[in-house]
C-alpha positions in Angstrom: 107.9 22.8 19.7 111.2 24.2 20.0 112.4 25.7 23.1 115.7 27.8 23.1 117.2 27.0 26.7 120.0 29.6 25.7 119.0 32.0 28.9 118.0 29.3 31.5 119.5 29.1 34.7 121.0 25.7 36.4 118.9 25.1 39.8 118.0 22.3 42.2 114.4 21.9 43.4 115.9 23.0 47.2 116.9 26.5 45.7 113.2 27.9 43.9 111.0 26.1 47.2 110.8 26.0 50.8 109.8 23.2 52.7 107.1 24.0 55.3 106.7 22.5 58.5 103.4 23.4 60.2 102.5 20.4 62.7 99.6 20.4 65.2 99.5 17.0 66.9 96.7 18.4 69.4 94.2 20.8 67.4 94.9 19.4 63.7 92.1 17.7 63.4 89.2 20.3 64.8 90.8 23.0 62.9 89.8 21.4 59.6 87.6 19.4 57.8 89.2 17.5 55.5 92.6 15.3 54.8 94.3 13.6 52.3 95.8 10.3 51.7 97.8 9.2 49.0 94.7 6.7 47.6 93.0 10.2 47.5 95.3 11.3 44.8 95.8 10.2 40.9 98.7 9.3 39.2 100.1 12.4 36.7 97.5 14.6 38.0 97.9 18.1 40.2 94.3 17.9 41.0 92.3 16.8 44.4 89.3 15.1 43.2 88.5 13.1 46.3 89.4 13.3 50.0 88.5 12.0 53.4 86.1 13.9 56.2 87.6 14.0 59.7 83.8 14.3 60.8 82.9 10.6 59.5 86.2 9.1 58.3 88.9 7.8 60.2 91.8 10.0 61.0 95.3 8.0 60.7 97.5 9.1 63.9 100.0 9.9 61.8 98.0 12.6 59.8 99.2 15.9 62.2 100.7 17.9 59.3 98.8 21.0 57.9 98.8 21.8 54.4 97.8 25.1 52.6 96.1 26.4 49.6 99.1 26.3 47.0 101.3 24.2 48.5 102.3 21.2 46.5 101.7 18.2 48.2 104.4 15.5 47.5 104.3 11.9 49.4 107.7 10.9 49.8 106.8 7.3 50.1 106.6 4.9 46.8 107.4 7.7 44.7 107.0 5.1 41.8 102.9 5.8 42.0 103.7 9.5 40.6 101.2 10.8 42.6 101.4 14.9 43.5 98.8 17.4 44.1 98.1 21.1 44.1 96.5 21.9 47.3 92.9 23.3 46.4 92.2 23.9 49.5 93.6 24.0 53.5 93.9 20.6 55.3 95.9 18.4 57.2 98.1 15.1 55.5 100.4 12.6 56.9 103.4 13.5 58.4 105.7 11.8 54.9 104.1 14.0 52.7 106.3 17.2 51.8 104.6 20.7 52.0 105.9 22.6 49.2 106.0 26.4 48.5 107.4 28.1 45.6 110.1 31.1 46.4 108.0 33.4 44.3 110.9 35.6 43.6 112.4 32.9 41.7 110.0 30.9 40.4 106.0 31.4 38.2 104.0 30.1 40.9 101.9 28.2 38.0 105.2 26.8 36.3 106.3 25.5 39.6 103.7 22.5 40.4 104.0 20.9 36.4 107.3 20.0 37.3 106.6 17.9 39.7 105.0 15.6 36.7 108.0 15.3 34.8 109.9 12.1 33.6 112.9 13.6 34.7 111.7 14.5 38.1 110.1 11.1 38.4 113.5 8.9 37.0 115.4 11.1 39.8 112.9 10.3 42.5 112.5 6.4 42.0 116.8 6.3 41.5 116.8 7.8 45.3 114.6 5.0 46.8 115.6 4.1 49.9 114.2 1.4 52.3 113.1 -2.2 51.0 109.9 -2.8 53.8 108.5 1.3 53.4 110.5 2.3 50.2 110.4 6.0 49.9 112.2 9.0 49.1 114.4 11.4 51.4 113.6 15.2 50.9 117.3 16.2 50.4 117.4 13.7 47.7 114.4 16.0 46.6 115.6 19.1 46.8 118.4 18.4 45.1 116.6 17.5 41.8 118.5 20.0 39.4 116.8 21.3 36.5 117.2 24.7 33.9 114.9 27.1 35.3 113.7 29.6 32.5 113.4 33.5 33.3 110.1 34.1 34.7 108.3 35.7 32.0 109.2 32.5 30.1 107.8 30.8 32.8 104.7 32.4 32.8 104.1 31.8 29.5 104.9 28.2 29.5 102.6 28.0 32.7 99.8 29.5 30.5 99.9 26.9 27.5 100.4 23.9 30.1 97.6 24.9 32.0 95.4 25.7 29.1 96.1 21.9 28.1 95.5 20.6 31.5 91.9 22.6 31.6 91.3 21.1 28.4 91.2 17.8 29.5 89.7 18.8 32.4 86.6 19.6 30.5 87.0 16.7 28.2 86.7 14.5 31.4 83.3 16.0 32.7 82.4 15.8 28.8 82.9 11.9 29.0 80.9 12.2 32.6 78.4 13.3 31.0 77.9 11.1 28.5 78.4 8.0 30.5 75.5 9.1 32.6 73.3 9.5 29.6 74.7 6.0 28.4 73.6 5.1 32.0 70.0 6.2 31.7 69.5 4.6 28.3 70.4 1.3 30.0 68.0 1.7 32.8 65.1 2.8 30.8 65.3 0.1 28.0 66.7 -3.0 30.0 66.3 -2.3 34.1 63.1 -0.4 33.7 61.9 -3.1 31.0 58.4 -4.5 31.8 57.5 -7.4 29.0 58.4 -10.5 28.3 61.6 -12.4 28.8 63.4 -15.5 27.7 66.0 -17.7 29.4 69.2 -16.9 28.1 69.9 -21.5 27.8 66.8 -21.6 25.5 67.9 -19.3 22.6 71.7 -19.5 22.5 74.6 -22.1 22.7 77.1 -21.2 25.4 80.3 -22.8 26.0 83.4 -22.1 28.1 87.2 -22.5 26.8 90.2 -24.0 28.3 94.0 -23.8 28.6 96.6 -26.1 26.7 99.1 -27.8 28.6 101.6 -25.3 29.9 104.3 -27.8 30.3 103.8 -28.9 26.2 106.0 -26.0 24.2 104.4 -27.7 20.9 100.8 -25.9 22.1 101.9 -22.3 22.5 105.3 -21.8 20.1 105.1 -20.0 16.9 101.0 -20.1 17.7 98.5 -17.8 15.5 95.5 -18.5 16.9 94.1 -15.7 19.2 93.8 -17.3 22.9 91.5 -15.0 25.3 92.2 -14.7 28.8 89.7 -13.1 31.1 91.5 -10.2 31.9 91.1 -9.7 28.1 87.5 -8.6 28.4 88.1 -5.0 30.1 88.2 -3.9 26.3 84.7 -4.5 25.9 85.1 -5.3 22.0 87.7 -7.6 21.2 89.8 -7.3 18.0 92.7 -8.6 19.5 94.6 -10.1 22.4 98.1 -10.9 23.5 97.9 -14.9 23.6 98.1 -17.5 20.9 98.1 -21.1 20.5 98.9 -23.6 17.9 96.7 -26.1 16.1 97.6 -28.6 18.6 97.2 -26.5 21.5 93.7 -26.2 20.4 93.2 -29.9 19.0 94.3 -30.8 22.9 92.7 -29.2 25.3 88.7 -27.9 25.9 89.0 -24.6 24.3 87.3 -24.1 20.9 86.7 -20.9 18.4 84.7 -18.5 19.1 83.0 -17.3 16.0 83.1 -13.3 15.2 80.2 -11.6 17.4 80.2 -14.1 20.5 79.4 -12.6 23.6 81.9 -13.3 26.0 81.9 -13.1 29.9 84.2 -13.3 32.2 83.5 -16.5 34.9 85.9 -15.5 37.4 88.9 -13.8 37.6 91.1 -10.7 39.6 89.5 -7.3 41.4 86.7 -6.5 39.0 87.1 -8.9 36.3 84.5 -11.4 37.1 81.1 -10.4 35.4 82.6 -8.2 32.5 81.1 -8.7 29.7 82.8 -8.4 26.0 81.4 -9.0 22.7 84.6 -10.4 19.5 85.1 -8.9 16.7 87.5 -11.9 15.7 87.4 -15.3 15.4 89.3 -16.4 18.6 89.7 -19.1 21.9 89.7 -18.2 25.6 90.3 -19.8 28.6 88.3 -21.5 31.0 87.3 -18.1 32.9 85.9 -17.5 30.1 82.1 -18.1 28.4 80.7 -17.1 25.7 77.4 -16.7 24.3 76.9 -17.7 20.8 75.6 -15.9 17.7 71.8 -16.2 17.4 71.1 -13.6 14.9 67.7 -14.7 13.7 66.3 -14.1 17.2 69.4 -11.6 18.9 71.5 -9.1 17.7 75.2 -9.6 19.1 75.8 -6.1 19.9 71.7 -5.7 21.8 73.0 -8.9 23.9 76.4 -7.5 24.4 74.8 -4.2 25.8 72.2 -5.9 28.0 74.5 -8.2 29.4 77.2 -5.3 30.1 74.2 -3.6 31.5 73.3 -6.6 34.0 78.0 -6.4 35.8 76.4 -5.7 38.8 73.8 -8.8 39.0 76.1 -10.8 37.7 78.7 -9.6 40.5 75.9 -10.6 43.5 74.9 -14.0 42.0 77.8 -15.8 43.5 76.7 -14.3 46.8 78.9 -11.0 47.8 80.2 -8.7 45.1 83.9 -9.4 46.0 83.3 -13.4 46.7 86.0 -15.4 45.1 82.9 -18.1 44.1 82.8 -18.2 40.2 80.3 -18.0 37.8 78.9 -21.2 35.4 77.4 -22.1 32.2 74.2 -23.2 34.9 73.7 -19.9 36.0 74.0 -18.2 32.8 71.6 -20.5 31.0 69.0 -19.1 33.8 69.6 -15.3 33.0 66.5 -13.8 31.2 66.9 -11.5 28.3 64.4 -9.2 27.2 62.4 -10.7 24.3 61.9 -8.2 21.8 61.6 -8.2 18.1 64.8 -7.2 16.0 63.4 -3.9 15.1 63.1 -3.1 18.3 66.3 -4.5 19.1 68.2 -2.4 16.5 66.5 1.2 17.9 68.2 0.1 20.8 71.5 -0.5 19.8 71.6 2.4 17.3 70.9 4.9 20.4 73.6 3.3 22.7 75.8 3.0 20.3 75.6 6.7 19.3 76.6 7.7 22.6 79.4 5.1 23.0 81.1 6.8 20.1 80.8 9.8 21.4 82.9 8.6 24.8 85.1 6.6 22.3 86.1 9.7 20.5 86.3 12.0 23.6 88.6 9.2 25.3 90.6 10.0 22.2 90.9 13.2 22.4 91.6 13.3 26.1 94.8 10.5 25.5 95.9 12.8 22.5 95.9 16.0 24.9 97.6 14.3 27.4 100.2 13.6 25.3 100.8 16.8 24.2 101.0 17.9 27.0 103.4 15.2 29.1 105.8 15.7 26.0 105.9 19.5 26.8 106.6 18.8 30.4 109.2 16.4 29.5 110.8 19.1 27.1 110.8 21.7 29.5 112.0 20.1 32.3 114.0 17.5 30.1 117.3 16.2 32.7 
């Protein structure tokens, strides 16, 4: 898209928007009901989507400052986390979060707020850091942001075709909601609600873990084309490919192995919610010792129906260690004990065929919603280009 800037007017951000200022130390908090943290907010997003009760969540003693309906709400600390909102409703914040309001007379009320998810505005922000212990960002190094303001009929317009992309993925998102609810129910009707027979997982397939090559040998990991799988690596859920490799020796010396294509991989241990994931290759490959695999059995399992029960089974596998967020591992002992549902592979492919059918419909509305948002952030970025 072409823009002709011919007619646009230099500005800073101080010059279309006033800062408000409306504290209440004593009555903030039983005057409204909710407030808003930066956690509360997403990255690139103007929209409130979660928040925090005063009636049965802490209130920070900081959180005094009241925010209104159209303000944008901008925290001035780590301004790296691009996180801004359009208020959506009345509420209170904390006292480092600039209250925004756009001098109407100046500036589309709609145009104002997407410019707050610019590169530009974002490059300008982070370069004004100051502070190493709380880094954050001063509001006169804010306001004086400069950018080319269009006339305001331009604006409108522009407003109207960012907007229209933002409500696009907007619905795209409660699209994918949607479907990963059905995807849900599927799961609980043909593997948590399952009432027949079961088999222990050690009694019909091979498993094995991997291991790491000598870090200190070069020989093991330079110039290396064999595919080396990390734990982290199984977040992608089907593997075609991952960032490490090793060499023939790397894998000659040390306890990792190849995987064959269709190995059911899960992840032993590992960061945040890593451990318990559960992957299934689409490549021949090695992993690491955080790493386990289940391998091929396809005269009595189908890769992908074991792949899809086991993914189903994240939160068992979180609790068998004892707590969910327990730093205790899983082992090759305790995944031999799992049971898997012993059905025929008829009955096995139904299965997969209906999950399946709704994990490409997420897959392609995931697509769609990354392809939107690109249109749109390289709008943005022209418009409001430094």
């Amino acid at each position: 898209m072409n823009i002709d800037k011919s007619s646009w007017q230099p500005v800073t951000l101080g010059n279309i928007c006033t800062k408000k200022e409306e504290n209440d130390r004593e009555n903030a908090s039983s005057n409204f009901d909710r407030f808003l943290k930066v956690e509360h907010l997403d990255a690139d997003s103007l929209h409130i989507k979660r928040w925090g009760e005063i009636v049965k969540d802490e209130l920070p003693p900081t959180f005094y400052k009241i925010f209104r309906k159209g303000q944008v709400l901008y925290p001035t600390r780590n301004p790296h986390l691009r996180r801004v909102a359009l208020a959506s409703f009345d509420g209170i914040c904390g006292e480092k979060t600039l209250t925004l309001e756009a001098n109407n007379e100046l500036v589309d009320e709609q145009f104002f707020p997407q410019l707050f998810l610019s590169h530009s505005f974002y490059s300008h922000t982070t370069s004004a850091i100051v502070g190493s212990t709380n880094p954050h960002v001063r509001w006169r190094d804010v306001a004086d942001f400069k950018i080319l303001l269009p006339p305001k009929d331009q604006q409108a317009k522009l407003a109207e075709l960012l907007w229209a992309a933002d409500e696009t993925i907007e619905r795209l998102e409660e699209l994918m909601k949607s479907e990963l609810i059905v995807k849900d129910c599927l799961r609980k009707v043909f593997f948590k609600d399952y009432k027949g027979k079961f088999v222990k997982a050690g009694t019909i397939f091979k498993l094995t873990a991997g291991g790491t090559p000598s870090t200190s040998e070069r020989r093991y990991w330079e110039n290396g084309s064999i595919k080396w799988m990390a734990s982290g690596d199984v977040h992608k859920k089907r593997i075609y490919d991952v960032e490490g490799r090793i060499t023939e020796d790397g894998l000659n010396n040390s306890s990792t192995k190849i995987l064959p294509e269709n190995s059911v991989v899960i992840a032993l241990a590992g960061q945040g919610k890593t451990k318990g994931t559960v992957a299934i290759t689409k490549v021949e490959l090695c992993t690491n010792q955080s790493v386990a695999a289940f391998l091929p059995n396809k005269q009595l399992f189908l890769p992908e129906f074991l792949f899809h029960y086991l993914d189903s089974k994240y939160d068992d596998f979180r609790e068998m260690t004892g707590d969910s967020n327990s730093r205790t591992g899983l082992n090759l002992a305790i995944l031999k004990e799992i049971q898997v549902p012993n059905l025929t592979i008829l009955e096995q492919e139904a299965i997969v065929t209906r999950i399946n059918i709704v994990e490409d419909c997420i897959l392609e509305i995931g697509n769609q919603i990354s392809k939107t948002q690109l249109i749109k952030k390289q709008l943005i970025n022209q418009i409001f280009s430094a």
